[in-house]
C-alpha positions, -999 to +999 in steps of 0.1 A: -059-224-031-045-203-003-007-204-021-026-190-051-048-162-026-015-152-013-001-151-047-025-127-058-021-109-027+011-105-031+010-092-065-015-068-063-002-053-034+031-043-053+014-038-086-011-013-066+020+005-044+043+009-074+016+022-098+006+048-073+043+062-076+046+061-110+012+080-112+027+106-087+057+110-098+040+113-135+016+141-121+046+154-107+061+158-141+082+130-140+092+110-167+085+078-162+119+053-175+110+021-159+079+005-142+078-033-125+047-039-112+054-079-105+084-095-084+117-103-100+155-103-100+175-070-110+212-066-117+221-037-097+191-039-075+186-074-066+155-094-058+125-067-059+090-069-051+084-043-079+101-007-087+095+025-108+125+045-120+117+081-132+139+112-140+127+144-134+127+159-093+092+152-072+085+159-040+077+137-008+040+132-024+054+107-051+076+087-021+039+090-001+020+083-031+008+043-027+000+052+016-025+080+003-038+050-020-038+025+008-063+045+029-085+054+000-085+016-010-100+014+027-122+040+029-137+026-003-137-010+008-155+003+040-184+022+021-191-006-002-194-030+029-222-010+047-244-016+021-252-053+021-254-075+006-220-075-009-207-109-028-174-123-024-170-102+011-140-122+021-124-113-010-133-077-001-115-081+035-084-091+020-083-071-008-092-038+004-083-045+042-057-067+044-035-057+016-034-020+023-026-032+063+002-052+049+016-026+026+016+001+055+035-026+077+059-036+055+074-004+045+067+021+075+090-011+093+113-015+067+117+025+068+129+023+104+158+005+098+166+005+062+179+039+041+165+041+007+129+026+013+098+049+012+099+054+044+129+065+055+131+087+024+096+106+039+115+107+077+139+129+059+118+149+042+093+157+068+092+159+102+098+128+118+063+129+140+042+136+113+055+102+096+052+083+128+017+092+140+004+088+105+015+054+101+007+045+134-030+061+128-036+044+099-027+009+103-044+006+140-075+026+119-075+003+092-068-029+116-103-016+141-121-012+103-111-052+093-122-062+122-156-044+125-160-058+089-151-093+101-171-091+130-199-079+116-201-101+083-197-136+112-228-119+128-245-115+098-243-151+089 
């Protein structure tokens, strides 16, 4: 059961991150050429957790697009949780919590040592502190709201 929760973890997570590009850069008047939402093997690439090739120039808000959707997946998460009762609340946790936490960690890491990710592709575009202290903001923000939730869903019970 828990290879199978991580599964769909794992696969919503990318399918969530590289859907929020691909809407971006769409928005952004992209044409979008290719669009893997699931894990998989390329030629040129590799193994990939998911990718979206466009043509067409964007700006920093496509590379930013799935951290903007990472704390509105929060923020929503958050509001439907104060009202109680909710069902399936641990699903909520890890769904809209712990996925978004995880996506924000993975690449905001990766971007610090790695060219070519997300991340390091909005430290070159922008100034350098406003990348770090947003990162940094969110995830400790959205680590203090998964464990209010937590905390406060073990008190209820």
């Amino acid at each position: 059961m828990r290879l199978l929760l991580i599964l769909a973890l794992i696969l919503w997570t990318t399918a969530r991150h590289e859907a929020s590009h691909a809407l971006m850069a769409y928005l952004e008047g992209a044409e979008i050429k290719e669009l893997q939402l699931i894990p998989g093997i390329h030629e040129e690439l590799g193994f990939y957790f998911g990718y979206v090739m466009h043509s067409g120039d964007t700006t920093w808000l496509t590379e930013a697009a799935p951290f903007f959707t990472d704390i509105l997946l929060v923020i929503i998460t958050s509001l439907l949780l104060l009202r109680k009762p909710v069902k399936f609340y641990n699903a909520f946790l890890l769904f809209g919590f712990v996925s978004p936490i995880f996506d924000l960690v993975y690449n905001y890491q990766g971007g610090l040592w790695r060219k070519g990710t997300d991340v390091s592709d909005l430290l070159e575009m922008l100034p350098n502190i406003t990348v770090n202290v947003s990162f940094f903001l969110t995830i400790m923000l959205s680590i203090m709201a998964l464990l209010f939730f937590r905390k406060r869903n073990k008190l209820a019970t």
